[in-house]
Backbone bond lengths (Angstrom), bond angles and torsions (degrees), N, CA, C in turn:
res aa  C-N    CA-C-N  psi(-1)  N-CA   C-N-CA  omega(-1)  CA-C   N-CA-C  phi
1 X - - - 1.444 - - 1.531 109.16 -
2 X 1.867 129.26 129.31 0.766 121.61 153.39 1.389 140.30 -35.36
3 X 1.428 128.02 150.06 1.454 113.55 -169.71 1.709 112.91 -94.35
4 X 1.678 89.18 -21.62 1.707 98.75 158.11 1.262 136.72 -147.97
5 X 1.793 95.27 141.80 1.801 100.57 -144.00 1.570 104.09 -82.01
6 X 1.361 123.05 -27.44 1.880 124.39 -172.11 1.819 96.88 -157.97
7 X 1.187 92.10 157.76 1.625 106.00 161.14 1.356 101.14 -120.24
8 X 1.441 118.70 160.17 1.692 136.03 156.29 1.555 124.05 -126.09
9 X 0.931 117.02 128.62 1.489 106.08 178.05 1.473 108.09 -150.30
10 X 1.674 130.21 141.77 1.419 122.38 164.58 1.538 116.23 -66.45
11 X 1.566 97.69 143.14 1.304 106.31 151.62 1.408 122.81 -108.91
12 X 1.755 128.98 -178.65 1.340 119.95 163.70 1.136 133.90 -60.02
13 X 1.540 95.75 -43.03 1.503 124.47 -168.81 1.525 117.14 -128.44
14 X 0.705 125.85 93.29 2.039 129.69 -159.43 1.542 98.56 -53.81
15 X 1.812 102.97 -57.01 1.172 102.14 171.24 1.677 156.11 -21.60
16 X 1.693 81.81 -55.40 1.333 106.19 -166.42 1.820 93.10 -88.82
17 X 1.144 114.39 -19.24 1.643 113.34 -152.68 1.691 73.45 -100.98
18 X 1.256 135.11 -37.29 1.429 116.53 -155.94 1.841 102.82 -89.30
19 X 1.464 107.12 -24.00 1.615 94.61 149.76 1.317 145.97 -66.21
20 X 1.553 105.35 -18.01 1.386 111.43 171.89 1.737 115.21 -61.93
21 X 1.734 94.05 -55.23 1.392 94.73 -173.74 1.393 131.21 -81.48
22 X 1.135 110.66 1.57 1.472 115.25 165.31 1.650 109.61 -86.44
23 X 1.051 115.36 -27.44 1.427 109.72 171.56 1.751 120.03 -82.88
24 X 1.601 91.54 -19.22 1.744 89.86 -173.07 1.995 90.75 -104.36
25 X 0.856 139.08 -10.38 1.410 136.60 166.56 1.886 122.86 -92.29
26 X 1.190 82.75 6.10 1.819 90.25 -168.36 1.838 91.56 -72.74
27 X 1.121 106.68 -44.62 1.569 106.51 -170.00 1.608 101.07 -60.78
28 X 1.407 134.92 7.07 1.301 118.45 -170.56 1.527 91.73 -125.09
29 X 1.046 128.38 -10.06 1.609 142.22 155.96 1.461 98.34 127.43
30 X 1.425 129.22 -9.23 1.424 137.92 -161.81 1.678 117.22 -52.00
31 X 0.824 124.69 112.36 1.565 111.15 175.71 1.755 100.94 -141.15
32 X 1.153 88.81 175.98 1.814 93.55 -161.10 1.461 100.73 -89.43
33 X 1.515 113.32 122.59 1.234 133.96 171.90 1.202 125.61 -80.92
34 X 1.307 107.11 -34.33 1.912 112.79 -179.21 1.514 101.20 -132.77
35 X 1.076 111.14 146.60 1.438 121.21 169.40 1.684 114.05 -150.67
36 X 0.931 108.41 145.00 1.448 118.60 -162.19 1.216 116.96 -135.13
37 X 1.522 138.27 135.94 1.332 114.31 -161.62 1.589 101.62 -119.52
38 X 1.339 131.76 174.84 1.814 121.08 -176.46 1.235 104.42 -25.58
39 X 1.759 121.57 -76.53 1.450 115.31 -143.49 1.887 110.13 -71.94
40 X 1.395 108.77 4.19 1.401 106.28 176.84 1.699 98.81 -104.15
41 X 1.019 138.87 -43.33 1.481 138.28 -148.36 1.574 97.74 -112.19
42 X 1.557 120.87 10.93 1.433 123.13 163.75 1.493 107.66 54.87
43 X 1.535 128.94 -29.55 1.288 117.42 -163.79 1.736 111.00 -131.30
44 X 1.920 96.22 43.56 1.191 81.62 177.63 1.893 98.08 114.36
45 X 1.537 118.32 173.80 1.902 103.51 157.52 1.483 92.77 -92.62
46 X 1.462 76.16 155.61 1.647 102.49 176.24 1.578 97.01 -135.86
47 X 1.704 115.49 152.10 1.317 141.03 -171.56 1.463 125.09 -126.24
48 X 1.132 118.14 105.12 1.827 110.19 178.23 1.818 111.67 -95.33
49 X 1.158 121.37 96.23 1.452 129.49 -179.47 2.034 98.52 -78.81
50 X 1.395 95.97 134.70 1.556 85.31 153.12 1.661 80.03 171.16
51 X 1.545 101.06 -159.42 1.763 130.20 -160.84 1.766 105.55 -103.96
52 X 0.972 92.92 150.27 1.710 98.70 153.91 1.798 93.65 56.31
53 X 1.254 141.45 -5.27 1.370 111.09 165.98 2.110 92.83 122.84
54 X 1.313 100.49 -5.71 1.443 104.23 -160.38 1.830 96.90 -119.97
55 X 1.425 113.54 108.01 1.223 104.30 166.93 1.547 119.03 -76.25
56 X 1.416 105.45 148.09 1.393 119.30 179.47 1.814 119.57 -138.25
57 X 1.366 98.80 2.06 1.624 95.92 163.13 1.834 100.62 -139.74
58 X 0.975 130.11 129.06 1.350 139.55 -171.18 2.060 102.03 -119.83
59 X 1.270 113.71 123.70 1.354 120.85 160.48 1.264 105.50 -118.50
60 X 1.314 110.45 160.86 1.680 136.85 178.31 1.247 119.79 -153.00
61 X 1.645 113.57 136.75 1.541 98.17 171.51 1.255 137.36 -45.25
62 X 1.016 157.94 163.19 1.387 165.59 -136.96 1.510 109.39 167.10
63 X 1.921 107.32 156.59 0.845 123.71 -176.29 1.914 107.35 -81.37
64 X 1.287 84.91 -33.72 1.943 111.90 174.76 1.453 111.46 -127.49
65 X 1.046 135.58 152.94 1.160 157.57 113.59 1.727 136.68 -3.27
66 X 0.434 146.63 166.98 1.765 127.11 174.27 1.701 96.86 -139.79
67 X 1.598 102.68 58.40 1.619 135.55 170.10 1.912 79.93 -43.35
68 X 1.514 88.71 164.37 1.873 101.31 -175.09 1.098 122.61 47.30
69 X 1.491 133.83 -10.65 2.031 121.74 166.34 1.603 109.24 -69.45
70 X 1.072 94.03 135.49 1.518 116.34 167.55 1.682 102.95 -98.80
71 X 1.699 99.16 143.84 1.340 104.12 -155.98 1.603 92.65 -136.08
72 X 1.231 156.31 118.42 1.381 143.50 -169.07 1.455 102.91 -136.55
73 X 1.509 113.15 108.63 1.841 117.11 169.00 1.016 104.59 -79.59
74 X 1.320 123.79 158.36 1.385 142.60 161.22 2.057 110.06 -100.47
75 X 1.567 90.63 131.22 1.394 101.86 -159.30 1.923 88.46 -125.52
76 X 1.183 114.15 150.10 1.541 126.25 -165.81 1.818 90.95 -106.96
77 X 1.016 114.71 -43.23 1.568 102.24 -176.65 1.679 97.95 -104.36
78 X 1.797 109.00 178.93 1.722 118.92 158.46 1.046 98.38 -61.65
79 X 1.717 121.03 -60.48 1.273 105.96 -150.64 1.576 121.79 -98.29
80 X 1.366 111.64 48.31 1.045 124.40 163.42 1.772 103.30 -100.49
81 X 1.316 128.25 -28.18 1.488 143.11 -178.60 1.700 99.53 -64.34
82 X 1.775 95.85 -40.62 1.799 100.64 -146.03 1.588 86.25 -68.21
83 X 1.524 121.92 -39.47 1.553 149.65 -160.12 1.987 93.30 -50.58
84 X 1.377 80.51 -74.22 1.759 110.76 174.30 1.600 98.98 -9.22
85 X 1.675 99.50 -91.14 1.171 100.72 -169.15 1.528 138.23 -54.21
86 X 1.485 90.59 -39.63 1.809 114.05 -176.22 1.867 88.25 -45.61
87 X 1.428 115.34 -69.43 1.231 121.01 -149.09 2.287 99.90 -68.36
88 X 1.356 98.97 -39.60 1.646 103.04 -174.48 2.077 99.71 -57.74
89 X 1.937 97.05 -46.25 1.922 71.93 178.54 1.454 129.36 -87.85
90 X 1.545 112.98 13.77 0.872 103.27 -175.23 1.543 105.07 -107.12
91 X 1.697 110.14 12.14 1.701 110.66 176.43 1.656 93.07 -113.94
92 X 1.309 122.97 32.94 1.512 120.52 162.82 1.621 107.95 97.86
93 X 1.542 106.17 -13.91 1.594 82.62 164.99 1.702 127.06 -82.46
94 X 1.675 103.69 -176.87 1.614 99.49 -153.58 1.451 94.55 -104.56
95 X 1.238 124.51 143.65 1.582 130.89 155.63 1.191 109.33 -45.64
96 X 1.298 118.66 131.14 1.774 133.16 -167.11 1.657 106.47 -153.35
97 X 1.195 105.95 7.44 1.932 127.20 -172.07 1.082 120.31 151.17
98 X 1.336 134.71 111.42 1.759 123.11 178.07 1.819 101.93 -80.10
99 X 1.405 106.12 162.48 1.450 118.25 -174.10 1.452 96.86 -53.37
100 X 1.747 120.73 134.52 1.399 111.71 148.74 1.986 92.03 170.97
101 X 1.076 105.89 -170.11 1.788 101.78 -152.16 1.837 100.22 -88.60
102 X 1.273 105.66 145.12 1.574 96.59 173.40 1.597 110.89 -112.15
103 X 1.693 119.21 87.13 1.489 107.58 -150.97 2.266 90.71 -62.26
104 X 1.430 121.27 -0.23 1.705 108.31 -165.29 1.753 96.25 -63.28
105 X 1.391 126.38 -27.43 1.042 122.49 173.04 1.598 133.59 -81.86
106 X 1.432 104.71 -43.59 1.367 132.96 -176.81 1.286 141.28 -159.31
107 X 1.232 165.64 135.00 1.339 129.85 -157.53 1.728 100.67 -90.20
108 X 1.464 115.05 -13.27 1.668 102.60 164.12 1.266 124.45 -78.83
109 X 1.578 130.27 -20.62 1.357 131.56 177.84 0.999 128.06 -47.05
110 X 1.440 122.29 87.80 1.433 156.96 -163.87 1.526 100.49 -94.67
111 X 1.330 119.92 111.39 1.260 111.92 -170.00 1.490 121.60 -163.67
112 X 1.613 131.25 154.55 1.490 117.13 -163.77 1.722 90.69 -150.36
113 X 1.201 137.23 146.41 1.278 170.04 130.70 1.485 131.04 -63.81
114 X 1.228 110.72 116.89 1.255 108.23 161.48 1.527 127.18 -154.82
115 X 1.409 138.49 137.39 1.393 116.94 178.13 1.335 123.11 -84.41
116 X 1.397 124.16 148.63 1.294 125.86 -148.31 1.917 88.58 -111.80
117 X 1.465 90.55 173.66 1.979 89.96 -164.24 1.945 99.25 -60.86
118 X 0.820 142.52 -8.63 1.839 127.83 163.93 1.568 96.32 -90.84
119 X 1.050 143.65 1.02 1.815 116.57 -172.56 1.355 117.37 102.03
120 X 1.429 127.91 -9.54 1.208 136.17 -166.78 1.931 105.75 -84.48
121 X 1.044 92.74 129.13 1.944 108.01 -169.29 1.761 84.04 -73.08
122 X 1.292 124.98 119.06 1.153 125.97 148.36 1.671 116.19 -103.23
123 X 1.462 125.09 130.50 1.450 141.88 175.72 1.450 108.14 -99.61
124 X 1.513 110.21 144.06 1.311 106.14 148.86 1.338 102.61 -132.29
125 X 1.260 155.11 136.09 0.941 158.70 82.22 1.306 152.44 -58.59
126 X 1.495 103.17 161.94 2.204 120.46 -154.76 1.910 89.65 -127.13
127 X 1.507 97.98 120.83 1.486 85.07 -172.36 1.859 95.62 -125.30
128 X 1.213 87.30 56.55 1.804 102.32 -167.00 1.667 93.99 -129.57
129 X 1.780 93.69 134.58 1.904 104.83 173.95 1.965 96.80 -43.25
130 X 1.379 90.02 151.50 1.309 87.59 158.64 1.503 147.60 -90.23
């Protein structure tokens, strides 16, 4: 059993943040399972992205952002990372690491960076030989 089942965090703009990540999570099969609009999610829409029917990253409007979280997926191939990024900067997030190995961790740490429209470091990494 994983040790963790979902994250939540506000964004500014649900909108704008919930286009990013469907375009920069599509390569991991992720697409948004629940969606909720103000008068259901009380705080605004709120979004559950994830796999298999099971959300595991949830955004909501917010007054702020949750600027400075680091966010790291786990990806089974590289080029699900290489996918990651190509598709996250080309939906407006910022280069924060291009795909390629970080031996300071591991010599498999296969891994890519980027900040998403609030500031938030999103990772994906493949921590499998290649």
């Amino acid at each position: 059993m994983a040790a963790l089942d979902h994250i939540e965090f506000a964004v500014r703009d649900s909108s704008v943040s919930l286009a990013f990540y469907k375009a920069a999570l599509r390569p991991l099969d992720m697409t948004v399972v629940v969606a909720l609009g103000p008068t259901e999610a009380r705080t605004g829409s709120r979004y559950g992205l994830g796999a298999d029917g099971c959300p595991r990253l949830w955004i909501h409007d917010g007054k702020e952002g949750g600027v400075g979280m680091h966010v790291a997926f786990s990806a089974v191939k590289r080029a699900q990372v290489d996918a990651f990024w190509k598709a996250a900067v080309a939906t407006g997030g910022v280069d924060n690491g291009a795909p390629g190995v970080r031996t300071r961790y591991h010599d498999h740490y296969y891994a890519a960076y980027v900040l998403d429209p609030d500031g938030n470091n999103i990772e994906v990494v493949c921590q499998m030989p290649a």
